[in-house]
PATORLO-512824 format. One line per 2 residues: for each residue x, y, z of C-alpha. Coordinates in nm, 2 decimals. Each point is the difference from the previous one (the first is absolute). Last residue first. Layout:
BEGIN
X,Y,Z | ... .
This chain:
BEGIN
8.31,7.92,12.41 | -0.25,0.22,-0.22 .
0.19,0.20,-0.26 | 0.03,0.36,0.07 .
-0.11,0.21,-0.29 | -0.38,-0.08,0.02 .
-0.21,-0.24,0.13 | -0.19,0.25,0.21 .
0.00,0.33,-0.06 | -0.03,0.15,0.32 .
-0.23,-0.27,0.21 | 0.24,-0.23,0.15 .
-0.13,-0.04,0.35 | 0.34,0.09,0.17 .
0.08,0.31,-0.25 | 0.26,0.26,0.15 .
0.24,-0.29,0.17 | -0.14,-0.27,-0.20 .
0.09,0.17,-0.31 | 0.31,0.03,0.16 .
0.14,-0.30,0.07 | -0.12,-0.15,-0.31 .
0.23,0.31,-0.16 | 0.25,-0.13,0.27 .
-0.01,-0.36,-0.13 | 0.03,0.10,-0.34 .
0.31,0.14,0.05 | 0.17,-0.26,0.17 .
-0.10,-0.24,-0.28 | 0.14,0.20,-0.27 .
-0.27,0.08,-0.30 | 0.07,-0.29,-0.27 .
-0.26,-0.25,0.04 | -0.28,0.12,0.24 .
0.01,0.32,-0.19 | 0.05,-0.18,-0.37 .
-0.36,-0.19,0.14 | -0.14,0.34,0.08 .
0.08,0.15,-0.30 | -0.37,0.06,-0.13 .
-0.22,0.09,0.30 | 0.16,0.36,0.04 .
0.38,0.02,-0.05 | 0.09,0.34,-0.11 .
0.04,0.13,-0.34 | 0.30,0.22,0.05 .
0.34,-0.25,0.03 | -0.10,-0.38,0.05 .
0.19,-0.27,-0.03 | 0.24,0.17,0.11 .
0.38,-0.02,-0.14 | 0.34,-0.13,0.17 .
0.14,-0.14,-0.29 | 0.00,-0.35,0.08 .
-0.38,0.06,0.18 | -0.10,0.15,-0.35 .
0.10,-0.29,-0.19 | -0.17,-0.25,0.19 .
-0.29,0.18,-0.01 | 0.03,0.06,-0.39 .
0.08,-0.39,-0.05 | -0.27,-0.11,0.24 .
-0.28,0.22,-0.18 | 0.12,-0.15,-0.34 .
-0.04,-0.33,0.16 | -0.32,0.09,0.10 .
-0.12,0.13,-0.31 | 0.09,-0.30,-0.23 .
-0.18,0.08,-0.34 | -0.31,-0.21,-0.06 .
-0.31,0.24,0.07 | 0.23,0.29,-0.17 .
0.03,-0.17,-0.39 | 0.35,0.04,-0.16 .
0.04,0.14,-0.34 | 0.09,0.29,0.06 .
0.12,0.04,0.37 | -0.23,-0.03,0.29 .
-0.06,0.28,0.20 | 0.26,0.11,0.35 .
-0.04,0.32,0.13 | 0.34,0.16,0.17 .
-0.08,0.34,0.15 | 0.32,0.07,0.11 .
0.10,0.26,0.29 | 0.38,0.08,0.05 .
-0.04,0.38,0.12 | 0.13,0.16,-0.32 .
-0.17,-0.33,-0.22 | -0.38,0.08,0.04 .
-0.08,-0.30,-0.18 | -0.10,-0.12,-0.34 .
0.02,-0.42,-0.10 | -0.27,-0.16,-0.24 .
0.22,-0.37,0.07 | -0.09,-0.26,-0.25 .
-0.06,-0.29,0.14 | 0.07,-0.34,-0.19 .
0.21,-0.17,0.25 | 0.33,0.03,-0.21 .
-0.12,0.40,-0.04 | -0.07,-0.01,0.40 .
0.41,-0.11,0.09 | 0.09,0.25,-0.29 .
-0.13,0.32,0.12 | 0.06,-0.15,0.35 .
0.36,0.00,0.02 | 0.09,0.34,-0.20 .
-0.31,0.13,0.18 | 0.13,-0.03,0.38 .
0.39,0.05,-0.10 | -0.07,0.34,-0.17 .
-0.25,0.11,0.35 | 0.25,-0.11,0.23 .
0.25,0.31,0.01 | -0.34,0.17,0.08 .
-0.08,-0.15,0.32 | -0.35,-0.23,-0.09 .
-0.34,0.09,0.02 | -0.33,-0.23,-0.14 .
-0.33,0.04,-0.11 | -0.09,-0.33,-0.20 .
-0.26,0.00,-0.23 | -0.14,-0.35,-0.14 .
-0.17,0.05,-0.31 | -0.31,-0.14,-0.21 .
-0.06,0.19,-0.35 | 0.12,0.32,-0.19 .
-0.28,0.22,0.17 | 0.15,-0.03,0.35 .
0.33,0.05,-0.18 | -0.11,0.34,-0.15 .
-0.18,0.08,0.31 | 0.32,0.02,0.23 .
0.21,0.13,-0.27 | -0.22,0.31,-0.09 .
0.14,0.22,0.26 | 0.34,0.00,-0.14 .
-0.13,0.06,-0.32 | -0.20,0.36,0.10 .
0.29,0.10,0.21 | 0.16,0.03,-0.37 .
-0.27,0.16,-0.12 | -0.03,0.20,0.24 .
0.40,0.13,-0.04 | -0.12,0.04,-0.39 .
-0.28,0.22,0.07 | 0.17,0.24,0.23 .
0.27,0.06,-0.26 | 0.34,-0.11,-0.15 .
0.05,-0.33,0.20 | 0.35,-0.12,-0.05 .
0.04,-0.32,-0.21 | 0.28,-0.16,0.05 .
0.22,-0.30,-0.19 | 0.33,-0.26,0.13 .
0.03,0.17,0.33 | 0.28,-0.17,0.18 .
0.25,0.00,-0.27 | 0.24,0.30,0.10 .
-0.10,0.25,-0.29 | -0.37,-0.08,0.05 .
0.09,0.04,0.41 | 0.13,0.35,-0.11 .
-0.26,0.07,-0.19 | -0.24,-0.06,0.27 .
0.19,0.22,0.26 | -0.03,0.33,-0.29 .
-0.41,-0.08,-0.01 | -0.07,-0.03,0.32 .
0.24,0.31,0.06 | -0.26,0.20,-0.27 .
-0.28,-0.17,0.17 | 0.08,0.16,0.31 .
0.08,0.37,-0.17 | -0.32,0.02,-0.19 .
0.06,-0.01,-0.37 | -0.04,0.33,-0.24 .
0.35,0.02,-0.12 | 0.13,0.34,0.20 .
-0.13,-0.22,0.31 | -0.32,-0.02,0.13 .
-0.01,0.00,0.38 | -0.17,-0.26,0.22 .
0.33,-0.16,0.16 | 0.07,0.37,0.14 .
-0.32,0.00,0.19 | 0.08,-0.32,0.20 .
-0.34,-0.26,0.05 | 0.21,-0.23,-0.22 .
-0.14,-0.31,-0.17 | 0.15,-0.31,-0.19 .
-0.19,-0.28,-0.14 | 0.12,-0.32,-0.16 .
-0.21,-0.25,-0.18 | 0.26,-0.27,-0.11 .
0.02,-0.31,-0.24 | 0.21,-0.31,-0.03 .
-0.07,-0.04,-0.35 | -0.22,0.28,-0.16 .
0.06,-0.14,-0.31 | 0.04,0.30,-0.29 .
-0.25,0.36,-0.04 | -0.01,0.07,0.40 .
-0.27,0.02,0.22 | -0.28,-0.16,-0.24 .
-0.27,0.15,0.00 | -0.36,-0.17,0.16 .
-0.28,-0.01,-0.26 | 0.06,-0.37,-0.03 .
-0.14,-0.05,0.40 | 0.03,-0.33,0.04 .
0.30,-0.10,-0.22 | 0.17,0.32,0.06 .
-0.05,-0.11,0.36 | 0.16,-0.34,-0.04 .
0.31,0.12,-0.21 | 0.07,0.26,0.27 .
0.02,-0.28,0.25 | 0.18,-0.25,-0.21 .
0.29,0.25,-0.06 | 0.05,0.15,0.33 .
-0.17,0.25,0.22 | 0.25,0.09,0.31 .
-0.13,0.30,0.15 | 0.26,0.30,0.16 .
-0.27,0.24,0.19 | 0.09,0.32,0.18 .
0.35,0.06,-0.11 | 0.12,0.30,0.15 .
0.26,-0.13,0.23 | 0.25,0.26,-0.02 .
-0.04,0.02,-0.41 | 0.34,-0.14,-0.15 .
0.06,-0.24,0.36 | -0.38,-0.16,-0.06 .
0.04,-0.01,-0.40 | 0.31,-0.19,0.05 .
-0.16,-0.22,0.24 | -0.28,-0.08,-0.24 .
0.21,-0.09,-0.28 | 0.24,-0.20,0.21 .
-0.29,-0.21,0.09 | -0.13,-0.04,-0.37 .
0.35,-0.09,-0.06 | -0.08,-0.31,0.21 .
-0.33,-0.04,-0.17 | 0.14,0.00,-0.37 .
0.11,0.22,-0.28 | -0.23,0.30,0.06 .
-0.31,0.07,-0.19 | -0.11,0.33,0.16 .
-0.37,0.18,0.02 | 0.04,0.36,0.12 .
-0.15,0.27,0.25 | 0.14,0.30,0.10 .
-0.23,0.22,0.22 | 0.05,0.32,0.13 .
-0.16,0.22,0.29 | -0.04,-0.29,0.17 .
-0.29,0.01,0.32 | 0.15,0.07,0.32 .
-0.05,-0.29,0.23 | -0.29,-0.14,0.21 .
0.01,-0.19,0.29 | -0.31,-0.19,0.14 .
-0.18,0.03,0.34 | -0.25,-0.29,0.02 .
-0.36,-0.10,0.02 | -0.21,-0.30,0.08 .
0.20,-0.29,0.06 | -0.16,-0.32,0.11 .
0.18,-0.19,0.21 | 0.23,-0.29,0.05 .
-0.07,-0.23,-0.31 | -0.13,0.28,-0.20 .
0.29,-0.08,-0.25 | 0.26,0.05,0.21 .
0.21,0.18,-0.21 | -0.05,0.31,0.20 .
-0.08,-0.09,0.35 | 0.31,-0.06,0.17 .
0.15,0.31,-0.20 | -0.21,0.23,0.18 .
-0.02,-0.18,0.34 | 0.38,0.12,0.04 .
0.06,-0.21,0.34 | 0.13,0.31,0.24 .
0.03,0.39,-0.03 | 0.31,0.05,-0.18 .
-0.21,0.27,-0.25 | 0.14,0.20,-0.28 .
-0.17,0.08,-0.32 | -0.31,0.13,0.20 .
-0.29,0.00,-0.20 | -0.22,-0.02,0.29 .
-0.25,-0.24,-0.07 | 0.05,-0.28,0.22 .
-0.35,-0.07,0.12 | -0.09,-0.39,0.12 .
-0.30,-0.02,0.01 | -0.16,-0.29,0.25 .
-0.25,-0.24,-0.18 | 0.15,-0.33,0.13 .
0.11,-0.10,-0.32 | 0.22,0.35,-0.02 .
-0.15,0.29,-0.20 | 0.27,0.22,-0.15 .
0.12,0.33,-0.06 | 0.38,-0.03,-0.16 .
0.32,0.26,-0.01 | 0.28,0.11,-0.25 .
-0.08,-0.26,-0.28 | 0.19,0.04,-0.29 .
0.24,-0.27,0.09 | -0.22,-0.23,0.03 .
-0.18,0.07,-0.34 | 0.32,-0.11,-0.13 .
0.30,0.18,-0.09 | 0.03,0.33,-0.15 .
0.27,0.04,-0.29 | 0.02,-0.38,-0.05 .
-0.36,-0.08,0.13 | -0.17,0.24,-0.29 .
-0.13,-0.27,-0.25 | -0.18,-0.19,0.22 .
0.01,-0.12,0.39 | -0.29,-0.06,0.19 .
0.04,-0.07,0.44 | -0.30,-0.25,-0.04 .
-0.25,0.19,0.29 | 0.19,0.34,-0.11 .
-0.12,0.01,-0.35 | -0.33,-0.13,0.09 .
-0.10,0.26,0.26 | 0.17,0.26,-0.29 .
-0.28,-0.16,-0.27 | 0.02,-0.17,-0.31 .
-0.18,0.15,-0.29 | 0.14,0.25,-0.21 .
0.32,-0.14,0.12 | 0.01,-0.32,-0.11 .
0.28,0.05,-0.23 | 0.23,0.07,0.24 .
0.17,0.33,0.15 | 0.06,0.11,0.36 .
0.17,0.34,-0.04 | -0.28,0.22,0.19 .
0.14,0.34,-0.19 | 0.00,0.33,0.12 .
-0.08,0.36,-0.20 | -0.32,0.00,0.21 .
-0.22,-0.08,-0.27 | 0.21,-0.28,-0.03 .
-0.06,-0.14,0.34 | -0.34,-0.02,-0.08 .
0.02,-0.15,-0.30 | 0.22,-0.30,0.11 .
-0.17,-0.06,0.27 | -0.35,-0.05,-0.21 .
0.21,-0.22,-0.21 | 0.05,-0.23,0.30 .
-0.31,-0.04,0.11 | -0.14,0.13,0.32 .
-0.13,-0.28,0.20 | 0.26,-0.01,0.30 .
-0.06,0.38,0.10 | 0.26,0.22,-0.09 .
0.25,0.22,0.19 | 0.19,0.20,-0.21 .
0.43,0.09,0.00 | 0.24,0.24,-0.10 .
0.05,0.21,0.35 | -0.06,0.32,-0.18 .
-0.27,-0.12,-0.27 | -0.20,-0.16,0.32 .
-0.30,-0.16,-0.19 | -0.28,-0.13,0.24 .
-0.27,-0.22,0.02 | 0.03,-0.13,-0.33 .
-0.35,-0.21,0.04 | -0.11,-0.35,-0.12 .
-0.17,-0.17,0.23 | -0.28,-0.12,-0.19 .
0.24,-0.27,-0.19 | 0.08,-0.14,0.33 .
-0.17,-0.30,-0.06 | -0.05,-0.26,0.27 .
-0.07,-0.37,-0.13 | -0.15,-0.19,0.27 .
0.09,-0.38,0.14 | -0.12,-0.32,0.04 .
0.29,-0.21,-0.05 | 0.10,-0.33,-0.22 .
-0.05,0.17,-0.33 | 0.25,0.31,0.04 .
-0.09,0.32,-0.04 | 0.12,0.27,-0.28 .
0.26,0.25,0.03 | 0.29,-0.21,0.00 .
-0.03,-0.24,-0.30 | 0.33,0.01,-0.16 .
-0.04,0.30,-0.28 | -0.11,0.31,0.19 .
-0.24,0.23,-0.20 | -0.30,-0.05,0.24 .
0.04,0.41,0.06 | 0.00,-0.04,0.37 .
-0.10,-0.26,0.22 | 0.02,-0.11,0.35 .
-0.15,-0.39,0.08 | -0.13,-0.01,0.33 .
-0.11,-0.33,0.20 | -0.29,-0.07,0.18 .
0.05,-0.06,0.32 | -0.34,0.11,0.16 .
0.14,0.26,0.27 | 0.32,0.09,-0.23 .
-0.21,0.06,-0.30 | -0.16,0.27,0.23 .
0.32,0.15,0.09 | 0.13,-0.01,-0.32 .
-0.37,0.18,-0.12 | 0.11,0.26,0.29 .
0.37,0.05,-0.13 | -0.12,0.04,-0.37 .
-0.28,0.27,0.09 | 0.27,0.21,0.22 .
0.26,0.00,-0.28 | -0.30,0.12,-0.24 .
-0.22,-0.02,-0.27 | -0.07,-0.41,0.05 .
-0.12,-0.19,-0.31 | -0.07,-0.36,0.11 .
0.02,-0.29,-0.25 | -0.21,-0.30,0.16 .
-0.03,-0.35,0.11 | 0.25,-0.10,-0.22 .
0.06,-0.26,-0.30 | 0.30,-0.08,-0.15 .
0.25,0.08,-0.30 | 0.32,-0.05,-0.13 .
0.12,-0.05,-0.38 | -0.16,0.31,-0.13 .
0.31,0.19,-0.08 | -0.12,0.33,0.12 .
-0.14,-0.18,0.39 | -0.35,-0.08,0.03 .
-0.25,0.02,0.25 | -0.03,0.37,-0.01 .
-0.11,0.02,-0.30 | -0.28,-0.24,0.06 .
-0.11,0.16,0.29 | -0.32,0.21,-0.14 .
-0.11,-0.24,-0.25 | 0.01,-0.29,0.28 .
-0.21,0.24,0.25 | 0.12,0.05,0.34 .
0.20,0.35,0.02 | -0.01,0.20,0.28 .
0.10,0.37,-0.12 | -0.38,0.09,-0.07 .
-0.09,-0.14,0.35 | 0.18,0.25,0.23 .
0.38,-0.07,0.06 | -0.05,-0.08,0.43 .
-0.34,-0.08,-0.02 | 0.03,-0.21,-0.35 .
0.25,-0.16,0.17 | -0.21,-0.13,0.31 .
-0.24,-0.09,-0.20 | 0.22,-0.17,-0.26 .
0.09,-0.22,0.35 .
C-alpha cells in the first residue's frame, strides 16, 4: 500500500515515521487522536484522485486535512479504522484572480491569510475572517462551512463559494469551476459537499467571491444597556449605514475580565464596566464615505459617531469608545481574539458553539446565566451576535472545583433550551467526532436518515472520513 502511494506522491511526501506524523495525528485541542498508516502529501487534483483510487482497492480509509485547527475532532482518524491522513497543504495555488468578474480560484490548501493578501493587492477583499486564519486553510474552510466575524455582512463560507473541484470516493473529479453565479443545472454538488466534513469527498479547490475592499473603516467598542437593546443597536446601525456593518461581537463582562486577567497588558475598551459589551465595525467601499470633513474625521465615522449619540441620548448605549487610529482598532481585534486562549489558559471548560434567531438570544442568556451560576459554572460567553452565533464556554465558578461540577446536567439545560427556542447546537464549528451523541440526540430523525442515505449513496464502503459528522445508525 505506502508503495503504491509513494508511486503516486513520490516518497518524500509519504509519511511513516512517528516524528514525522505526529502533527498530523492530532487535532488543536488535543483531545482526539489515532494512529494511521500514513500522512500522504499529494500536489495535485490528479494525485489525490489516484491515491483515492488506490485506498479504494485496499479499503483503507481517508482522513482529509487542512490546517488541523478544527476544534471537534474532524481532521484526524478514527481508532477503529485503518485509514490515511491526506494533506492538501502542498496544494496551495491561487490559480487565477479575475478583478473584473470579482472572484479567484484557489486550491484547497492555501491558507486563509494568504487569500486575504492576494486579493488585497488587487484592491479586493476575501471577507472570511477568524482568528485562525494565518493558519487554517480554504480546503478546510469549506469542508466545515466556517463562519467568523464577517457572516453578518457576508455569510458563511457557503455562501462565498461560487463553484467546487472535487475528488469523489470513487476517484472521479468532479470540475465545477466556472464561476458562474447562475446555474439551474441539476443537484447543486457544491453545496452538498461543503460542510461535509470530507465525509463525501475531498475538495480540492474552489471559486471564491471577492468584494471591494473599504475605503473607510469605523470601528467602536459599546456598553449598551442589555442584549435586547444590543439588537436594536445593531439594526439601527444596519438602516443608518445600508448594511455596512461587517462584524457586530457580543464580548461581555466576564469575558473581557478573563482576558485582562491572562493577558494584563491587554487595554481596557472603555475606562468603567464593560457590561454587556460590543465590538462593532462599519465599512464602506463608497468614495464619499472616505472624505475628511472641514473637522478632520472621515465622513463614516463621523455618522458612526452622530447615530451613537443619539442611542447615548435614548438609553441603549450606556459608554463608547470609537477607535481613533489603526492601532487602536487592532487592538481591539487583538481582544476578541484572545478569548479562546484566555479561557483555555484559565482552567478546564466546556465550549458550546451554538446559533439561535436573534429575538432569542436575551431570553437564551437571561435563563442560563443564572441556571449555570446555581450549578457553579460560570459562563465565559462572546459570540458573533449579527448572525445569532454564541460561543457559550462553560468553567467553574470561584470557588467551585471543575472535576465535581455537574456538566451533563448543564449540557441538558443548554440543549434543552436551545431546542425551545429554536437554536443549533451547532453554528460554525462543525460536528467532527465530538457531537455525535447531541447528533444522534437532537438532529431530526428524518433528516438523519437521508444524510445515512447519502453517505451510502456516494460512499458505500465508508472510507471518506469515517466516524465523522453523521452519527452511525
Amino acid at each position: 500500500m505506502t508503495d503504491g502511494l509513494r508511486a503516486i506522491v513520490g516518497a518524500a511526501h509519504v509519511l511513516t515515521l512517528a516524528g514525522d506524523v505526529s502533527a498530523y495525528l492530532e487535532d488543536w485541542t488535543g483531545q482526539y487522536s489515532a494512529a494511521a498508516l500514513a500522512v500522504v502529501r499529494p500536489g495535485s487534483t490528479a494525485e489525490v484522485a489516484e491515491v483515492v483510487k488506490l485506498c479504494n482497492t485496499y479499503g483503507i480509509a481517508i482522513v482529509p486535512q487542512g490546517g488541523r485547527t478544527g476544534l471537534c475532532g474532524g481532521g484526524v482518524p478514527i481508532s477503529d479504522q485503518l485509514s490515511i491522513v491526506v494533506s492538501l497543504t502542498r496544494m496551495n495555488a491561487v490559480r487565477s484572480l479575475d478583478v473584473a468578474g470579482r472572484t479567484a480560484v484557489v486550491e484547497a490548501g492555501v491558507v486563509l491569510e494568504t487569500l486575504h493578501s492576494t486579493a488585497l493587492e488587487h484592491g479586493l477583499i476575501f471577507p472570511l475572517m477568524f482568528g485562525a486564519k494565518g493558519s487554517c486553510t480554504i480546503g478546510g474552510n469549506l469542508s466545515t462551512n466556517a463562519g467568523g466575524s464577517n457572516v453578518v455582512r457576508y455569510g458563511t463560507t457557503r455562501e462565498l463559494c461560487l463553484g467546487i473541484e472535487a475528488v469523489m470516493p470513487d476517484g472521479s473529479v468532479i470540475n465545477a469551476l466556472t464561476g458562474l453565479r447562475k446555474d439551474n443545472t441539476g443537484y447543486d454538488l457544491k453545496d452538498l459537499l461543503i460542510g461535509a466534513e470530507g465525509t463525501l469527498g475531498i475538495i480540492t479547490a474552489a471559486v471564491v467571491k471577492l468584494f471591494a475592499a473599504p475605503r473607510a473603516i469605523s470601528t467602536a467598542f459599546l456598553s449598551v444597556v442589555s442584549l435586547d437593546a444590543a439588537i436594536e443597536v445593531l439594526n439601527r446601525l444596519q438602516d443608518f449605514t445600508g448594511g455596512g456593518v461587517e462584524a457586530f461581537e457580543y464580548m461581555p463582562q466576564p469575558a473581557v475580565d478573563v482576558i485582562c486577567k491572562v493577558f494584563p497588558n491587554t487595554r481596557r475598551p472603555l475606562d468603567g464596566e464593560v457590561g454587556t459589551g460590543i465590538l462593532v465595525e462599519v465599512t464602506s467601499s463608497r468614495p464619499q464615505d472616505a472624505e475628511e470633513l472641514e473637522d478632520g474625521s472621515i465622513r463614516l465615522e463621523a455618522g458612526v459617531m452622530e447615530l451613537l449619540s443619539v442611542l447615548m441620548e435614548e438609553g441603549l448605549v450606556l459608554d463608547a469608545m470609537l477607535a481613533q487610529s489603526v492601532q487602536q482598532r487592532n487592538e481591539l481585534w487583538k481582544m476578541r481574539e484572545l478569548i479562546l486562549e484566555a479561557i483555555t489558559a484559565s482552567g478546564p471548560a466546556y465550549h458550546l458553539d451554538i446559533s439561535l434567531p436573534l429575538a432569542q438570544i436575551a431570553p437564551f442568556v437571561d435563563a442560563m446565566d443564572p441556571a449555570m451560576a446555581h450549578l457553579g459554572l460560570q459562563p465565559l460567553t462572546v459570540g458573533h451576535l449579527g448572525d445569532g452565533n454564541l460561543h457559550y464556554a462553560l468553567s467553574a465558578a470561584e470557588g467551585h472545583i471543575w472535576e465535581t461540577l455537574p456538566l451533563e446536567t448543564a449540557k441538558e439545560l443548554v440543549f434543552e433550551k436551545l431546542v425551545a427556542l429554536n437554536g443549533s447546537f451547532s453554528a460554525e464549528h462543525g460536528i467532527g467526532q465530538s457531537k455525535l451523541s447531541v447528533m444522534s440526540a437532537l438532529k431530526e430523525p428524518a433528516q438523519l436518515a437521508v444524510m445515512r442515505d447519502i453517505k451510502r449513496a456516494l460512499d458505500p464502503q465508508n472510507l471518506m472520513n469515517p466516524g465523522k459528522l453523521v452519527p452511525r445508525a
